[in-house]
C-alpha positions in Angstrom: 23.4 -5.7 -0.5 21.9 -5.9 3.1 18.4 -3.8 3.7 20.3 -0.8 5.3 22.6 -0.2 2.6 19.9 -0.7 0.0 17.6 1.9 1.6 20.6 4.3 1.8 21.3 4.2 -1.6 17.3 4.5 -2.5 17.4 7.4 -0.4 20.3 9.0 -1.9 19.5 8.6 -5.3 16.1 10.1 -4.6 17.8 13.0 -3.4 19.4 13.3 -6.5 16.5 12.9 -8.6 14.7 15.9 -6.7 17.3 18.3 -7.6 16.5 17.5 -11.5 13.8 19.7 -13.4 10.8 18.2 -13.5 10.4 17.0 -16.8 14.0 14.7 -16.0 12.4 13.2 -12.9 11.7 9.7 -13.3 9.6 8.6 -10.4 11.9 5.9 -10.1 12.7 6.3 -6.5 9.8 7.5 -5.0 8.2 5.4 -2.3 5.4 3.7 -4.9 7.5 2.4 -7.1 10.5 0.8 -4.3 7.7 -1.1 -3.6 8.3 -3.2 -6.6 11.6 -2.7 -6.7 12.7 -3.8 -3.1 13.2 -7.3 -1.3 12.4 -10.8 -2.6 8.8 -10.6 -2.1 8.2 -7.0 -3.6 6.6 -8.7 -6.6 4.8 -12.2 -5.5 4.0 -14.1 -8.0 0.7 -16.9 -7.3 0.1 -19.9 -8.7 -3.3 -20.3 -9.4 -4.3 -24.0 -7.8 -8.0 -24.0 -8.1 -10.8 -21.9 -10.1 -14.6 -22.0 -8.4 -17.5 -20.6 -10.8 -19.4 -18.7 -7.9 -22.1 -17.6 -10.0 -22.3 -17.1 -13.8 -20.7 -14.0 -13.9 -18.0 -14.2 -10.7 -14.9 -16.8 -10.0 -13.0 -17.3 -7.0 -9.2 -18.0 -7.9 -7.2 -20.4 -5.0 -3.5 -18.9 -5.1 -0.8 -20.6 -3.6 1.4 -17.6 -2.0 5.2 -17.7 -2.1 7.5 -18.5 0.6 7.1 -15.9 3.4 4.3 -14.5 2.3 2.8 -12.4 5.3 -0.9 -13.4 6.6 -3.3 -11.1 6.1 -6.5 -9.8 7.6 -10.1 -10.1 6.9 -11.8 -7.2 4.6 -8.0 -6.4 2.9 -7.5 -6.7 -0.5 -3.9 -7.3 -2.9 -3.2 -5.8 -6.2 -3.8 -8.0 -9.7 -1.8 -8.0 -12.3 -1.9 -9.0 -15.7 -0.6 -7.9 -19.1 -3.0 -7.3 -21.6 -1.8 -6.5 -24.6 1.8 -5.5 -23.6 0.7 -3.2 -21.4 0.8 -4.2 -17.3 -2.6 -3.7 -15.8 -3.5 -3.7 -12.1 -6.8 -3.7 -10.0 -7.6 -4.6 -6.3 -9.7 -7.4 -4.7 -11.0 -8.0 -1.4 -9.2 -11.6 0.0 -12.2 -13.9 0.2 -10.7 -16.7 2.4 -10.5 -20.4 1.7 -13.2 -23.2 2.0 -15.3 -20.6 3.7 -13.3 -20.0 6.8 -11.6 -16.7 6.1 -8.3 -17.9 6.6 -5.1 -18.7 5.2 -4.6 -22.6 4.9 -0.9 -24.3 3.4 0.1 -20.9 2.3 -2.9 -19.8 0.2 -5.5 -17.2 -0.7 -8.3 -16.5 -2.5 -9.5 -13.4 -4.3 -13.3 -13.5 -6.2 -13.6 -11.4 -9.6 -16.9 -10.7 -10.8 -17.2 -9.8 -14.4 -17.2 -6.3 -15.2 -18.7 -4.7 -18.1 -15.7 -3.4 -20.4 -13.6 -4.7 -17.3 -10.1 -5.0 -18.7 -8.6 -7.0 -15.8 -11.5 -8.8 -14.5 -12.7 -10.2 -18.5 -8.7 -11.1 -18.6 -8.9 -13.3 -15.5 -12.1 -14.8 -16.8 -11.2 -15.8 -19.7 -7.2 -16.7 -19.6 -6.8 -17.7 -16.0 -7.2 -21.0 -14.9 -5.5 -23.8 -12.5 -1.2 -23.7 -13.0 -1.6 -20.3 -14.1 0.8 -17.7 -12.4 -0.2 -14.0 -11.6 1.3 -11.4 -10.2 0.2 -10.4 -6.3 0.8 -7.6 -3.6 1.1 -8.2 -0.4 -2.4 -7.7 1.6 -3.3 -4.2 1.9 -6.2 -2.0 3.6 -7.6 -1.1 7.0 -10.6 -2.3 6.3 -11.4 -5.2 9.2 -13.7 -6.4 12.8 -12.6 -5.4 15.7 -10.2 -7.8 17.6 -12.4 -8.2 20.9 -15.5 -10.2 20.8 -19.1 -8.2 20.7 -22.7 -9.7 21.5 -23.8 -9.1 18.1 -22.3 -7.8 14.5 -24.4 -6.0 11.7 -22.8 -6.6 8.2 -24.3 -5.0 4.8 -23.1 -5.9 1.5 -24.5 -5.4 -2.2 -23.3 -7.2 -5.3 -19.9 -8.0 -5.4 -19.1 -5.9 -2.2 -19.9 -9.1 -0.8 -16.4 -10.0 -0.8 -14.9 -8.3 1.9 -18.1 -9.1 4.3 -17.8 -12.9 3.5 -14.1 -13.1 4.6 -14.9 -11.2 7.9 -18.2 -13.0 8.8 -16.6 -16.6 7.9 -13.1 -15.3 10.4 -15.4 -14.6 13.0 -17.0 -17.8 13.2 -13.4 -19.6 12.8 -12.3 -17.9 15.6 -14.9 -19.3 17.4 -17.3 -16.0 18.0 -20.4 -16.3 20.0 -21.8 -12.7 19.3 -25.0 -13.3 16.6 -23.9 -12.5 13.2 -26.4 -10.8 11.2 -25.5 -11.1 7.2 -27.7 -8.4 5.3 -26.8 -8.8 1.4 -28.7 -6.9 -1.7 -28.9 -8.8 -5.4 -30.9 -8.7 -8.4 -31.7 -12.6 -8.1 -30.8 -15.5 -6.2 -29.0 -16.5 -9.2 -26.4 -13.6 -8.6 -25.7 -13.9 -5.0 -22.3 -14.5 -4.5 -21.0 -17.3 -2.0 -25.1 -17.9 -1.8 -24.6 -22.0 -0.3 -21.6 -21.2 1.3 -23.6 -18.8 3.2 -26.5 -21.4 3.6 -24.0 -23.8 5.1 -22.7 -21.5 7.5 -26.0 -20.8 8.6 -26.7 -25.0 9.4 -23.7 -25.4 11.0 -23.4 -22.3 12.8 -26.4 -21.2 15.0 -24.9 -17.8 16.0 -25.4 -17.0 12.3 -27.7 -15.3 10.6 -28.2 -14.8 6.8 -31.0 -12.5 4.6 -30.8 -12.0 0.9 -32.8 -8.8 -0.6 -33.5 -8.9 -4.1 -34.1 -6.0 -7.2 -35.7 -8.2 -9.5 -37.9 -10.6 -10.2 -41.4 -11.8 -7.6 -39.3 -11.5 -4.6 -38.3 -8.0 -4.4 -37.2 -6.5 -1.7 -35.3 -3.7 -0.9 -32.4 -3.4 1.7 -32.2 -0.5 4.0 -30.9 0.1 7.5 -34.7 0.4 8.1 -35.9 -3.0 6.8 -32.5 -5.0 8.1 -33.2 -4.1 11.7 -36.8 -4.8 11.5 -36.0 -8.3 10.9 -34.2 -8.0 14.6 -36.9 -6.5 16.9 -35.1 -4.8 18.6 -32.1 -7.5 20.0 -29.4 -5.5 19.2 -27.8 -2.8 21.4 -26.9 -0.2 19.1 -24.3 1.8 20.9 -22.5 -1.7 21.5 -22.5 -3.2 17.7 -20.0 -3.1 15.0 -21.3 -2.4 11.9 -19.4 -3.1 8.5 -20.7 -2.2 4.9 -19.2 -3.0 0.9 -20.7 -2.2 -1.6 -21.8 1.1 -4.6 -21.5 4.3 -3.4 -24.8 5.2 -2.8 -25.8 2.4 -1.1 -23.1 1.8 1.2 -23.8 5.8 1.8 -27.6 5.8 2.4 -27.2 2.7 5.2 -24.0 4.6 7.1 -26.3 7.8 7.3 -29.0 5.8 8.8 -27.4 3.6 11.1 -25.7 7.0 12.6 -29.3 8.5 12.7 -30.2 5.6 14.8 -27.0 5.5 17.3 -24.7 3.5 15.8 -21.1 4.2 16.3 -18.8 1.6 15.3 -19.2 1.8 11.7 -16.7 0.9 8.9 -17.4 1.4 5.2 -15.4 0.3 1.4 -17.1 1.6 -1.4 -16.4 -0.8 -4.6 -17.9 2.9 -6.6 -17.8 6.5 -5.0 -21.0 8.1 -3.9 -22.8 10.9 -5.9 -23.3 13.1 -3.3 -21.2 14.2 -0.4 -22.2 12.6 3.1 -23.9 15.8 4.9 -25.7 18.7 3.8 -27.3 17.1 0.8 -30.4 15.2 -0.1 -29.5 12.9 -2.8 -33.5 13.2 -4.1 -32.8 17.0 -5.3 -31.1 17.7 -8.6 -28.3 19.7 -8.7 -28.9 23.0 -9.3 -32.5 22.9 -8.4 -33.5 24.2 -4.7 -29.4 23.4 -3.8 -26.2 23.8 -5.0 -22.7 21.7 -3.4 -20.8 23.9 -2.1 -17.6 22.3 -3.6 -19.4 22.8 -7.5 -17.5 25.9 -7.7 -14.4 24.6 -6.3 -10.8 25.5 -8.1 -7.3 23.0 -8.7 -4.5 24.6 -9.9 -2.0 22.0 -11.3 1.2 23.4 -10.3 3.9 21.5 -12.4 1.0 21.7 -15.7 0.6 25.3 -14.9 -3.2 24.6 -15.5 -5.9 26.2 -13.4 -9.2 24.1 -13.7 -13.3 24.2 -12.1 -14.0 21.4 -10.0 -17.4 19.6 -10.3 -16.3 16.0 -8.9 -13.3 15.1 -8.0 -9.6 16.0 -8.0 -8.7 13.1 -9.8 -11.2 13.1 -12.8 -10.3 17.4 -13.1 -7.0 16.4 -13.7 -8.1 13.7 -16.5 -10.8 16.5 -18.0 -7.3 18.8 -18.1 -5.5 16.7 -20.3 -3.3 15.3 -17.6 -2.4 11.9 -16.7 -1.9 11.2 -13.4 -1.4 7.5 -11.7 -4.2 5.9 -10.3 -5.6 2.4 -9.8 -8.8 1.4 -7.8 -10.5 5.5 -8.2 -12.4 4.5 -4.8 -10.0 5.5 -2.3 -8.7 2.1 -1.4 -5.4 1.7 -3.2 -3.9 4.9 -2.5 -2.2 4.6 -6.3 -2.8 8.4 -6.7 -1.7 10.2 -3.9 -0.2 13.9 -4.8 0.6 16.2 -2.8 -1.7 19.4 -2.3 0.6 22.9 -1.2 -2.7 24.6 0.2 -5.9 25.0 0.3 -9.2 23.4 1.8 -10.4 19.8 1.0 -13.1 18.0 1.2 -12.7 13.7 1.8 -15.7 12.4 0.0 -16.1 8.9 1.6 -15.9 10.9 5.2 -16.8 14.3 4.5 -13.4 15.7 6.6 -11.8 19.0 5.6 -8.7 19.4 5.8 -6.2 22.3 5.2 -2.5 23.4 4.2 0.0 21.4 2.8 -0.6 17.6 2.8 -0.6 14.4 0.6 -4.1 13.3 -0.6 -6.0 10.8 -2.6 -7.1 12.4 -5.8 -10.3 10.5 -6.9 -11.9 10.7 -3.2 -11.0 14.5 -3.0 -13.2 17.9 -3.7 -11.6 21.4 -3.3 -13.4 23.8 -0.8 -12.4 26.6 -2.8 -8.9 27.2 -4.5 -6.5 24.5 -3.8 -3.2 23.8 -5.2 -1.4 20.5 -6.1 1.9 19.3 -7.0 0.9 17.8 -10.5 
């Protein structure tokens, strides 16, 4: 069946489907799932060629792609996954480039998994994935990424793992032969856990334009990273209003460097948070308690759940009300990078946590990075 009459079909039977009652509706045809349902290359499936030990809790996984596998761009990420115990699981990870260049070399990738606590996916990969092995891929995903012109200089801020996505940009800016200085600012508890830590050394010899400082949590050489003590390291070289800026890693730290860089006049900044911050990005000081001297404004926010016919307070986020409800609704990364669990909202103010945008009326949005301004309702 050629791609025309395949999407006419999807389309029709879609149509179908939204003329049943709810409880008969499959989900089937909705956008999500024909993406694993269309084309040759819906599904990829990688063959695992090599297995690095990074550091002795993280592994980068070499994955031949399949034919016609589209390149990618650095700071994306592709869906993992795996079957663990009969039941198909899936999380995200930043593409981290091969033999530190960033790039895609005789149709492969890489993807680095550091060992999570409880981690289903990532203790799975550790532990049953090694070189022959086959896994199941996206294809890339994310807007996450430098800018396509060159710049005299480049700011880039990372903590723990959310070193990932930094690494691949930093290393495809030096392939392509940048001249700008590249400043590499990474937090860690030890030297012990920082990921790519003599790939980053190496880069460093061989490339003069680059420019590499560890901060560390533990141990005699503490340190910690802020905007504050990262530029003090640059006296002063870089021209603020004229260098991008790119930042991975928790929440909170990811959220304490964008408000400072902005304080200082930086506009080109671009953020992924590998956890969501506690506190919204303006009107807040993350040093008061809630409920002390302030209150958020969204604390007293309200979701009514249309299709559950439940009416809920909203403390967090949409997502995790929906959960404390009793309902189950589809989600993947909860960080805002995925986009697994987009619903659709009928009214209603909103509040986008990562960017602190409102927004209004009827629209799709991402549960777990959304807060109700007041009564909102959603198709769920």
């Amino acid at each position: 069946m050629n791609t025309a009459n395949q999407t006419q079909l999807f389309d029709t039977f879609r149509y179908f489907e939204s003329l049943l009652p709810d409880f008969a509706r499959t989900g089937l045809f909705n956008p999500a799932a024909q993406r694993y349902v269309r084309g040759s290359t819906a599904r990829p499936m990688a063959t695992v060629v090599e297995r690095r030990q990074e550091t002795a809790d993280t592994v980068s996984f070499v994955l031949k792609t399949p034919v016609n596998y589209p390149d990618y761009q650095p700071g994306q990420h592709v869906d993992v996954a795996v079957e663990i115990n009969g039941v198909r699981t899936v999380r995200q990870y930043s593409l981290t480039g091969i033999d530190g260049r960033g790039s895609i070399k005789d149709k492969t990738i890489s993807v680095t998994v550091k060992r999570a606590a409880g981690g289903k996916v990532s203790n799975y990969l550790h532990e049953h994935i090694h070189a022959g092995a086959q896994i199941e891929i996206s294809n890339p995903r994310g807007d996450f990424a430098m800018p396509t012109t060159d710049r005299s200089a480049y700011l880039f801020f990372s903590a723990g793992s959310g070193i990932t996505p930094i690494y691949a940009m930093a290393c495809a800016l030096l392939a392509r032969g940048a001249s700008g200085d590249i400043y590499f600012f990474h937090a860690a508890k030890n030297r012990h856990s920082v990921i790519f830590c003599e790939a980053l050394r190496g880069l460093a010899t061989e490339f003069k334009n680059f420019h590499h400082y560890f901060f560390y949590s533990e141990g005699a050489e503490t340190n910690r990273l802020s905007a504050a003590s990262a530029l003090a390291l640059l006296q002063n070289t870089v021209d603020s209003s004229q260098t991008p800026v790119r930042i991975c890693g928790a929440g909170d730290f990811v959220r304490s460097i964008e408000n400072d860089l902005k304080e200082m006049r930086y506009f080109d900044i671009q953020s992924e948070y590998y956890t969501l911050p506690k506190w919204p990005s303006e009107g807040l000081r993350s040093d008061i308690p809630v409920g002390a001297d302030q209150e958020p404004s969204w604390l007293h926010g309200t979701a009514r759940f249309l299709r559950a016919g439940i009416e809920t307070k909203v403390a967090t986020n949409l997502l995790e009300a929906a959960e404390a409800a009793g309902l189950k609704p589809k989600h993947g990364c909860r960080r805002g990078i995925c986009h697994e669990c987009k619903a659709h909202k009928r009214n209603g103010i909103v509040k986008n946590i990562l960017t602190g945008k409102e927004s209004a009326g009827s629209e799709d949005i991402q549960l777990c990075i959304t807060q109700p301004m007041g009564e909102v309702e959603i198709d769920l």
